[in-house]
ChimeraX commands (.cxc) that place a marker at each C-alpha (Angstrom):
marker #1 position 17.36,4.35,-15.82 radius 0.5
marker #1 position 16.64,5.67,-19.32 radius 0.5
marker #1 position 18.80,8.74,-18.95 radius 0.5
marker #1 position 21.67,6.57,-17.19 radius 0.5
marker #1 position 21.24,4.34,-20.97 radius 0.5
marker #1 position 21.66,7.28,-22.82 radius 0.5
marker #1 position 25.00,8.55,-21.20 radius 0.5
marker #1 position 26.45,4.93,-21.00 radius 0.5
marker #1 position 25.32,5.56,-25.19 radius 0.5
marker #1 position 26.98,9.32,-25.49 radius 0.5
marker #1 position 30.05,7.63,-23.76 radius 0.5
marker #1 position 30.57,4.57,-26.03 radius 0.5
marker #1 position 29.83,7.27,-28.88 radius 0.5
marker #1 position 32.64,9.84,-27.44 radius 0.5
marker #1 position 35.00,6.76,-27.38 radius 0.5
marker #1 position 34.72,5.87,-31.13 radius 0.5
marker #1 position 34.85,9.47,-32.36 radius 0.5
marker #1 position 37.57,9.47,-30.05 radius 0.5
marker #1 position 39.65,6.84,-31.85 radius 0.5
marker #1 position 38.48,8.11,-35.20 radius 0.5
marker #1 position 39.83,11.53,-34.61 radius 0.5
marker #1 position 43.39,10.23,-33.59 radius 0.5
marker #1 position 43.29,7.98,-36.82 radius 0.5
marker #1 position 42.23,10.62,-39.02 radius 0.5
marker #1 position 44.74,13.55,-38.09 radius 0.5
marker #1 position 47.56,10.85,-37.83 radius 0.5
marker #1 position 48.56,11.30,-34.51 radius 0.5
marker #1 position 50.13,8.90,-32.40 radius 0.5
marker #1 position 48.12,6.81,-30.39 radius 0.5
marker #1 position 49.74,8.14,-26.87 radius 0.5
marker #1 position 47.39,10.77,-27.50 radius 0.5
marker #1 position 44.27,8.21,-26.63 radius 0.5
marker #1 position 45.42,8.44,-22.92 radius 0.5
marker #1 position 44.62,12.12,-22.47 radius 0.5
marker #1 position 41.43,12.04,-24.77 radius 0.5
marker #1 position 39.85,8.97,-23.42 radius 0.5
marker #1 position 40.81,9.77,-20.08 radius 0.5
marker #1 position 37.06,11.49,-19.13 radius 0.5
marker #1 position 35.08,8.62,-20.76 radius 0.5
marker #1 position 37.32,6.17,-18.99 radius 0.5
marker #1 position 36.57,8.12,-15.56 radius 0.5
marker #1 position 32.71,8.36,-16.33 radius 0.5
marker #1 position 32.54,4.33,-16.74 radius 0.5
marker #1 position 34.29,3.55,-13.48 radius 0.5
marker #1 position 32.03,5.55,-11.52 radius 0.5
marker #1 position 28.64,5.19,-13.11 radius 0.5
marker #1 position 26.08,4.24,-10.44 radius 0.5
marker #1 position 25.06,0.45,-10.92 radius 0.5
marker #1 position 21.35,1.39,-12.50 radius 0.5
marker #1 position 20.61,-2.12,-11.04 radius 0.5
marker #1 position 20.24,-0.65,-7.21 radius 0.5
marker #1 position 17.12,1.46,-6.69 radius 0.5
marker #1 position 17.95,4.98,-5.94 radius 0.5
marker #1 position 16.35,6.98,-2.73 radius 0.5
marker #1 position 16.77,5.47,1.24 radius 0.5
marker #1 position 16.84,1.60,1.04 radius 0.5
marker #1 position 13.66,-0.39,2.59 radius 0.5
marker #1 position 13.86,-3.65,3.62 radius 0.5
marker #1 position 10.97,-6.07,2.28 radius 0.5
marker #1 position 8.45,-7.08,4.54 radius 0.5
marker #1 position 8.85,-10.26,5.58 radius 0.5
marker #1 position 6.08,-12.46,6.04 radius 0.5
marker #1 position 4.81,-12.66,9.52 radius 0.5
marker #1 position 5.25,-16.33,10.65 radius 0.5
marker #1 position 4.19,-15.63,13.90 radius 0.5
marker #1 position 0.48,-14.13,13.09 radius 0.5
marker #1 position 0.32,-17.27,10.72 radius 0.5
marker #1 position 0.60,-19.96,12.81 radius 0.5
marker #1 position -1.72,-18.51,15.36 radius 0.5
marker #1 position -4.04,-18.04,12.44 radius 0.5
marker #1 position -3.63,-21.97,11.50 radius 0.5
marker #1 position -4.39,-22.78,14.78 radius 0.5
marker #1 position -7.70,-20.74,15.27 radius 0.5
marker #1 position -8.82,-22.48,11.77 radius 0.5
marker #1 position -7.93,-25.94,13.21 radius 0.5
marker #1 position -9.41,-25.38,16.24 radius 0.5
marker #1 position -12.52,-23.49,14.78 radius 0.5
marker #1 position -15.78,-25.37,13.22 radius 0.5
marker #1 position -14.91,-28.15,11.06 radius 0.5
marker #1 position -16.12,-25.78,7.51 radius 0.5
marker #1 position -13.08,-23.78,8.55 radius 0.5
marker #1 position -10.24,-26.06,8.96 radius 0.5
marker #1 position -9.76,-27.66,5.48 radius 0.5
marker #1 position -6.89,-28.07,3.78 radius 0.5
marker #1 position -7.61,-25.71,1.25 radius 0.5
marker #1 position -7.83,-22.70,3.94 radius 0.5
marker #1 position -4.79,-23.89,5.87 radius 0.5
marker #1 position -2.63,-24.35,2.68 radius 0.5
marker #1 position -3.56,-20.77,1.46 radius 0.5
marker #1 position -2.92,-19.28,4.90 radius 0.5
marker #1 position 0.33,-20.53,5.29 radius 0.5
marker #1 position 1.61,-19.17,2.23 radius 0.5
marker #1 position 0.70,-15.57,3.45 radius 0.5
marker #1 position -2.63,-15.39,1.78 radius 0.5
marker #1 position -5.73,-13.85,4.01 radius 0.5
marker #1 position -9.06,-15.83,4.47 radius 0.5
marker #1 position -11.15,-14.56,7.21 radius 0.5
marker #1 position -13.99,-16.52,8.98 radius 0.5
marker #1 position -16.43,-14.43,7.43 radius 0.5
marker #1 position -14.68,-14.83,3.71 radius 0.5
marker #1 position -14.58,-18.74,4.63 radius 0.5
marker #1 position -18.33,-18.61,5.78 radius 0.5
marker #1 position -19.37,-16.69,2.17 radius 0.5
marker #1 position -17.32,-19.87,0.25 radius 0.5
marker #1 position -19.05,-22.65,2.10 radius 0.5
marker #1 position -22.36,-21.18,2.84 radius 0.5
marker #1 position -24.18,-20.44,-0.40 radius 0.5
marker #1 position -26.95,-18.56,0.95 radius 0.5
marker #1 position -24.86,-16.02,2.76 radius 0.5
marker #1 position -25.29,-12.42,1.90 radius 0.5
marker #1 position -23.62,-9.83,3.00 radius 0.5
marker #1 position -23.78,-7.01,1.25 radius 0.5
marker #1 position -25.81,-3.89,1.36 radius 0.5
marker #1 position -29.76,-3.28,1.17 radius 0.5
marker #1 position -29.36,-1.59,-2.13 radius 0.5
marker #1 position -27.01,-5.03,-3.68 radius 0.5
marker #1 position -28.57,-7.38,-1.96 radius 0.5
marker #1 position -31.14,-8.75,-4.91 radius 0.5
marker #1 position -28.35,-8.81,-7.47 radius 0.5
marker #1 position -26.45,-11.12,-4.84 radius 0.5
marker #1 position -29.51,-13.02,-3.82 radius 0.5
marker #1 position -30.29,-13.71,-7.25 radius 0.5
marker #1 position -26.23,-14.66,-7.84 radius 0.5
marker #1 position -26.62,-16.67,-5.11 radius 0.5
marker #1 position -29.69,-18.76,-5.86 radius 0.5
marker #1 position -28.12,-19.16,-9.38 radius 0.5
marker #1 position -25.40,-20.94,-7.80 radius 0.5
marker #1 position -22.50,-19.10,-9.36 radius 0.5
marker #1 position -19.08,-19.06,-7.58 radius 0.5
marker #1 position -18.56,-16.27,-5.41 radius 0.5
marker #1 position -16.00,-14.95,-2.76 radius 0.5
marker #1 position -15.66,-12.28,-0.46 radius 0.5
marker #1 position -12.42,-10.80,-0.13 radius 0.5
marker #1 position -13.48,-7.94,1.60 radius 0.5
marker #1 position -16.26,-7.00,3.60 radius 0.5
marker #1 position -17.42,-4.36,1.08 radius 0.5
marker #1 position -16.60,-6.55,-1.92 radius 0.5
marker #1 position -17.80,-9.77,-3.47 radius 0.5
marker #1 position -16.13,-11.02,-7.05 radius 0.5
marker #1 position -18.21,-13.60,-9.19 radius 0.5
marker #1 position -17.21,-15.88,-11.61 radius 0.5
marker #1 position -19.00,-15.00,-14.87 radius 0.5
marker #1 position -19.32,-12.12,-17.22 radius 0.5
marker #1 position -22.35,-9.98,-15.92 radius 0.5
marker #1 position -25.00,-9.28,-18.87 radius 0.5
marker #1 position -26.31,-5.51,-17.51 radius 0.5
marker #1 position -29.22,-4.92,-19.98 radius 0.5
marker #1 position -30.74,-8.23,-18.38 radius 0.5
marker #1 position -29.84,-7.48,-15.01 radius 0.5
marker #1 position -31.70,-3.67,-15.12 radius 0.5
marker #1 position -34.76,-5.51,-16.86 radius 0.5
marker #1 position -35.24,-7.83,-14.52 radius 0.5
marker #1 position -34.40,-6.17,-11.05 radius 0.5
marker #1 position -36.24,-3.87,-9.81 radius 0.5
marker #1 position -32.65,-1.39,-8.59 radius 0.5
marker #1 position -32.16,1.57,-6.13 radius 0.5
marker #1 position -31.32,4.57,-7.77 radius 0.5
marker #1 position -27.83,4.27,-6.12 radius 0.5
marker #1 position -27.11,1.12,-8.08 radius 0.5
marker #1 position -24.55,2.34,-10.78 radius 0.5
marker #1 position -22.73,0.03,-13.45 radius 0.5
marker #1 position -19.06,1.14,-14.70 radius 0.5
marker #1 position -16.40,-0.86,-16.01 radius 0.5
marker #1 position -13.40,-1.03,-13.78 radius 0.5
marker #1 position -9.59,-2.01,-14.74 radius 0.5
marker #1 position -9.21,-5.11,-17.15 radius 0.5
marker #1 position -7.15,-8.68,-15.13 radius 0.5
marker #1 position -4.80,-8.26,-17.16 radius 0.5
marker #1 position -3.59,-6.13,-20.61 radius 0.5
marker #1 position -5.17,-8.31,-23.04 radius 0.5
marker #1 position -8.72,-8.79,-21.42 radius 0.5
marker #1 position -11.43,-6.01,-21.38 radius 0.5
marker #1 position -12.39,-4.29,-19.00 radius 0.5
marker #1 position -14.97,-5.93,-16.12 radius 0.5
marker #1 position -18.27,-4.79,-15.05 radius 0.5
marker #1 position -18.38,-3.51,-11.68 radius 0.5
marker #1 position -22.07,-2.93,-9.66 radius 0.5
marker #1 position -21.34,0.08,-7.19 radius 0.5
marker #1 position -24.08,1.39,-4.59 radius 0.5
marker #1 position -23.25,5.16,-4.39 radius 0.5
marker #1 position -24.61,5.06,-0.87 radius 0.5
marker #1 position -22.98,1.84,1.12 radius 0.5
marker #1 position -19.58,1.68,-0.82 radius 0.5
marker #1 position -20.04,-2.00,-2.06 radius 0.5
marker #1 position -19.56,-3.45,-5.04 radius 0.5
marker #1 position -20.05,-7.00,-7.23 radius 0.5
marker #1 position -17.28,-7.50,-9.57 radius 0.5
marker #1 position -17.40,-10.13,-12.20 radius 0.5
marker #1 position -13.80,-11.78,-13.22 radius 0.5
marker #1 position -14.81,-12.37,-17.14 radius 0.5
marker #1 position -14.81,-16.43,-15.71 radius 0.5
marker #1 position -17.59,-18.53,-16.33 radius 0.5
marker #1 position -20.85,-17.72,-18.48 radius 0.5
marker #1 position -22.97,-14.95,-19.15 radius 0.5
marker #1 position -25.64,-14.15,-16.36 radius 0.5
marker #1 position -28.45,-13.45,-16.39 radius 0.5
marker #1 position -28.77,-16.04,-18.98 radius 0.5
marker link #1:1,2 radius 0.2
marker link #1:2,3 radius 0.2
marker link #1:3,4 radius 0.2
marker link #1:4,5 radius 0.2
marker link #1:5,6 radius 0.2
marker link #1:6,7 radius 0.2
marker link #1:7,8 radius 0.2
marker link #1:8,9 radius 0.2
marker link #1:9,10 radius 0.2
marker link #1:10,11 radius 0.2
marker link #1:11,12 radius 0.2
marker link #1:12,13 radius 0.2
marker link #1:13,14 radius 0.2
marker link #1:14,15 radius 0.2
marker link #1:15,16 radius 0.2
marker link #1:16,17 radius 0.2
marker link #1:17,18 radius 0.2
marker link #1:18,19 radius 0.2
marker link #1:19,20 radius 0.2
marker link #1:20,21 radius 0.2
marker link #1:21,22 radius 0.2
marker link #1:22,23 radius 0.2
marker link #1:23,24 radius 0.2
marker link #1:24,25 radius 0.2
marker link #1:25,26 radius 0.2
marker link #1:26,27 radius 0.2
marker link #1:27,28 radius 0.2
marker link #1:28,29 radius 0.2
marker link #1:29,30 radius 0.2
marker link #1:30,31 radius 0.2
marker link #1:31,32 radius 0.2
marker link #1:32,33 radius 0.2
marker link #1:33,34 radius 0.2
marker link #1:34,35 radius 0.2
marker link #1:35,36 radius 0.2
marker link #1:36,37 radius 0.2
marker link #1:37,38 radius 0.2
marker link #1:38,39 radius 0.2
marker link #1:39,40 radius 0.2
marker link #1:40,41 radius 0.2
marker link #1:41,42 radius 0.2
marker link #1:42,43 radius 0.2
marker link #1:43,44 radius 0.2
marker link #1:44,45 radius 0.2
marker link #1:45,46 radius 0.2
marker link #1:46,47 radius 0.2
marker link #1:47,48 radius 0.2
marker link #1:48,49 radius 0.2
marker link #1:49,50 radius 0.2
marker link #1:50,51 radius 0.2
marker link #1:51,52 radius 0.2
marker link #1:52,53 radius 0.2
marker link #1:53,54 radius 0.2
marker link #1:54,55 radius 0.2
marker link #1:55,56 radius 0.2
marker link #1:56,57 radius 0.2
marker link #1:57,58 radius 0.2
marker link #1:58,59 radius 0.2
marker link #1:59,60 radius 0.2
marker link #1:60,61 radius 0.2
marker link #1:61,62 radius 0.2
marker link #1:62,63 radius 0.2
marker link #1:63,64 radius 0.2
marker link #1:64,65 radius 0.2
marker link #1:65,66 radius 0.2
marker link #1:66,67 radius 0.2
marker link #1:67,68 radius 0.2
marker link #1:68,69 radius 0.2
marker link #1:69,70 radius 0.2
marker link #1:70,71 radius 0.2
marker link #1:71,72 radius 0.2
marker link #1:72,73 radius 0.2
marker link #1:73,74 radius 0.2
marker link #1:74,75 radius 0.2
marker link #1:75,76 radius 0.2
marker link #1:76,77 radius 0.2
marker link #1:77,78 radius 0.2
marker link #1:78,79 radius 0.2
marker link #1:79,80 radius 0.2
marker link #1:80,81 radius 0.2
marker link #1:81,82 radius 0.2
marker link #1:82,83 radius 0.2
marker link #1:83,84 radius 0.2
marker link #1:84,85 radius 0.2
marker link #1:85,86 radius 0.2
marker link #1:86,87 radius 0.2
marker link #1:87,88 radius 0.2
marker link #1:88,89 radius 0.2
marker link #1:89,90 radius 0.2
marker link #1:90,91 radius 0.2
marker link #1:91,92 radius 0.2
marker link #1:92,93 radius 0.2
marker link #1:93,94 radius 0.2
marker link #1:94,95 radius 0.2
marker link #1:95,96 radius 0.2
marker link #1:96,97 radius 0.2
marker link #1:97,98 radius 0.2
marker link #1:98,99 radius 0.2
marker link #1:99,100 radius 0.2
marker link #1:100,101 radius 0.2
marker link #1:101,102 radius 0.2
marker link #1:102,103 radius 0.2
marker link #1:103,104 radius 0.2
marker link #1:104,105 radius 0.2
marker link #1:105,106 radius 0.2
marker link #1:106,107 radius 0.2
marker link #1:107,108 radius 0.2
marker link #1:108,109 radius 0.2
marker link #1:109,110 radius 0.2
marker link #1:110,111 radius 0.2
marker link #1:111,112 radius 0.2
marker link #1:112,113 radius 0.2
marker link #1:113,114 radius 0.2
marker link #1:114,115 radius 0.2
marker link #1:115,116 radius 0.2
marker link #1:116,117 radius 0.2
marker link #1:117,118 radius 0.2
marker link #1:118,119 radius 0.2
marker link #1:119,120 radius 0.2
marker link #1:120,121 radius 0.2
marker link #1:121,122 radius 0.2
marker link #1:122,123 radius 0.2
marker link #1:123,124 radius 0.2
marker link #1:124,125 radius 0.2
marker link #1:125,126 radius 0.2
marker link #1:126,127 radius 0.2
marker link #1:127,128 radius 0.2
marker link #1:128,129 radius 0.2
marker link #1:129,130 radius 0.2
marker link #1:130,131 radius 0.2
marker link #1:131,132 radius 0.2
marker link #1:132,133 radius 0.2
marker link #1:133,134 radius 0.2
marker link #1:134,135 radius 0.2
marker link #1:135,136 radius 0.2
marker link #1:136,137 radius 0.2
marker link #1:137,138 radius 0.2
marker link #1:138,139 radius 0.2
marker link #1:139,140 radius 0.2
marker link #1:140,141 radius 0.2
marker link #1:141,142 radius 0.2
marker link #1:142,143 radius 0.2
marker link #1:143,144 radius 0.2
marker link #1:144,145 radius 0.2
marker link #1:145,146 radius 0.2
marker link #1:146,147 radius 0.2
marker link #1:147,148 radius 0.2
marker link #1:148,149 radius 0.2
marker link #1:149,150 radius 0.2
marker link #1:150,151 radius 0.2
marker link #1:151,152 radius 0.2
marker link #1:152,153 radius 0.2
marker link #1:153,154 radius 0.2
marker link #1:154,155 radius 0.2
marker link #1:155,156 radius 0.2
marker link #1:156,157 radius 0.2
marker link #1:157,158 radius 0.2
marker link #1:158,159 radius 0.2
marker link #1:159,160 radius 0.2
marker link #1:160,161 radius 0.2
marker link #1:161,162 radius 0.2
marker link #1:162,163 radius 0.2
marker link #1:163,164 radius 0.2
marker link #1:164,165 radius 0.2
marker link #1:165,166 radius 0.2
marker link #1:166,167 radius 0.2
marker link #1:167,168 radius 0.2
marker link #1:168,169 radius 0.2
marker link #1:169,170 radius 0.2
marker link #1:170,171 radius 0.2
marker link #1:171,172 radius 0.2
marker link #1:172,173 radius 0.2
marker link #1:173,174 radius 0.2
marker link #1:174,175 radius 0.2
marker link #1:175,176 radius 0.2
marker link #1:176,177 radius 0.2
marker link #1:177,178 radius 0.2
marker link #1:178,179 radius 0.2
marker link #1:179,180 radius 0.2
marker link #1:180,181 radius 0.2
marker link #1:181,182 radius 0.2
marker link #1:182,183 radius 0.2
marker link #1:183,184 radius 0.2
marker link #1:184,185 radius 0.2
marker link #1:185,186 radius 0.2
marker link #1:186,187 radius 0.2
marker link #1:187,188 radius 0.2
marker link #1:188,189 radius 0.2
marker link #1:189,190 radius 0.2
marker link #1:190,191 radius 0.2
marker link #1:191,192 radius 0.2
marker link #1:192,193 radius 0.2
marker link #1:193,194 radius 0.2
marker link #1:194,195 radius 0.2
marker link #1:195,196 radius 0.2
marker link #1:196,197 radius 0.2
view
């Protein structure tokens, strides 16, 4: 796109040292025909920079039919399951699995490895608000204080902190606790207050 802006540029340039070339030398201005004949040419067939180049791929669309037999397994499932709140996101294409329902409304749940499990026990009895959007993952609302955390859990080796890609530009980057060995992780979402407090 920016090298299609610069030519559309070059030709708007070409036109007006076109003009100012027949004005200056005096000529008549029949002689614009011929001169701004290739600039004229080059606007009529520029490619429209508002159609993506390369093979054209339909969007996805949304897959109604996976939905509604999703709905109905929630409505027909325990009662924890089919609430609004569930059904509403559902419908509008977003995933919630039983297990990811069973994390919200059960808060002694744990799920994930040996080597996390404290750090989300210890989330977990502190009653902070946590999901589960994967099976690997769990995100909790609050910024994660890791000094306090290493003091006062006894961690695996294979418990790492690193900071991983900020929400958005203008927020910092989050603290993410990775076991090396299982693949899981805690994320925080810079939400809430500080814990450990």
């Amino acid at each position: 796109m920016f090298v299609r802006v610069l030519q559309v540029v070059a030709v708007i340039l070409y036109i007006f040292a076109a003009i100012g070339a027949v004005a200056y030398n005096g000529l008549a201005f029949f002689w614009l025909v011929p001169v701004l004949a290739p600039a004229i040419y080059f606007i009529f067939t520029l490619p429209d920079i508002s159609v993506p180049s390369g093979p054209y791929l339909p969007p996805h669309p949304v897959d109604r039919t996976y939905i509604n037999v999703r709905i109905e397994e929630l409505k027909s499932g325990p009662p924890h399951r089919n609430k609004t709140q569930y059904i509403d996101s559902v419908s509008r294409g977003i995933p919630y699995s039983n297990e990811r329902i069973d994390y919200l409304e059960f808060p002694d749940r744990l799920v994930l490895c040996e080597h996390l499990r404290p750090i989300e026990a210890a989330m977990r009895a502190a009653r902070l608000s946590m999901d589960n959007p994967r099976p690997d993952l769990v995100t909790v609302n609050c910024i994660l204080q890791v000094p306090r955390i290493q003091r006062h859990l006894h961690l695996d080796p294979c418990v790492v902190f690193t900071l991983g890609p900020p929400p958005d530009n203008h927020a910092p980057p989050i603290q993410v606790v990775n076991c090396t060995r299982c693949g899981h992780s805690i994320e925080e979402t810079l939400f809430g207050t500080a814990w450990p407090s």
